[in-house]
C-alpha positions as CSV (number, residue, x, y, z in Angstrom):
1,X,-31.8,3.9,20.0
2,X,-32.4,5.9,17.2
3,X,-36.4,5.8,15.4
4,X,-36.5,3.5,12.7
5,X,-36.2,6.3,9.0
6,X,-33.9,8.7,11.0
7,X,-30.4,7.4,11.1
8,X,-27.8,10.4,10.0
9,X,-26.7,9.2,7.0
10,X,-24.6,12.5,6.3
11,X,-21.2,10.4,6.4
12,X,-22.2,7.9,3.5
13,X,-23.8,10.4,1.8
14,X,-20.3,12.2,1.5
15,X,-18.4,8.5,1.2
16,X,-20.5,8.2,-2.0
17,X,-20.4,11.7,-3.8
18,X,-16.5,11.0,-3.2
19,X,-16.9,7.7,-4.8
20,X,-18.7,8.7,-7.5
21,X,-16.0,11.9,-8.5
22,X,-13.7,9.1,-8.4
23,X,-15.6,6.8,-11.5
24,X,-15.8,9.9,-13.3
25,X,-12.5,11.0,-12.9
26,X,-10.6,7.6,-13.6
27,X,-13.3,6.8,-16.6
28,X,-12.4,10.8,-18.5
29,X,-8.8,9.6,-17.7
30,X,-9.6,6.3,-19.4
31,X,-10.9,7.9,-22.4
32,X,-8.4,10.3,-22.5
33,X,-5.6,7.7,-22.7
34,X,-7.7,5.2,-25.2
35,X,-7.7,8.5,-27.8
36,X,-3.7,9.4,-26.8
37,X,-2.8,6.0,-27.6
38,X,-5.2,5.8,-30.8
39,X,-3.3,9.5,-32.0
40,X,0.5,7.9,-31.2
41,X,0.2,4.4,-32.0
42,X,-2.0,4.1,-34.7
């Protein structure tokens, strides 16, 4: 058994930096489309 304070967290630590490049990608991409559709349909 691993010491308690020294698991290898590496893998999460890469699971979450992809997470977070995904928010911020889909959320630009949100805005993006909220300002195309405020240009064309207003």
């Amino acid at each position: 058994m691993s010491e308690h304070g020294k698991m290898d967290i590496s893998a999460q630590q890469d699971a979450f930096k992809g997470f977070v490049k995904l928010f911020t990608v889909g959320t630009i991409g949100v805005i993006i489309l909220l300002i195309l559709m405020a240009i064309f349909l207003l």
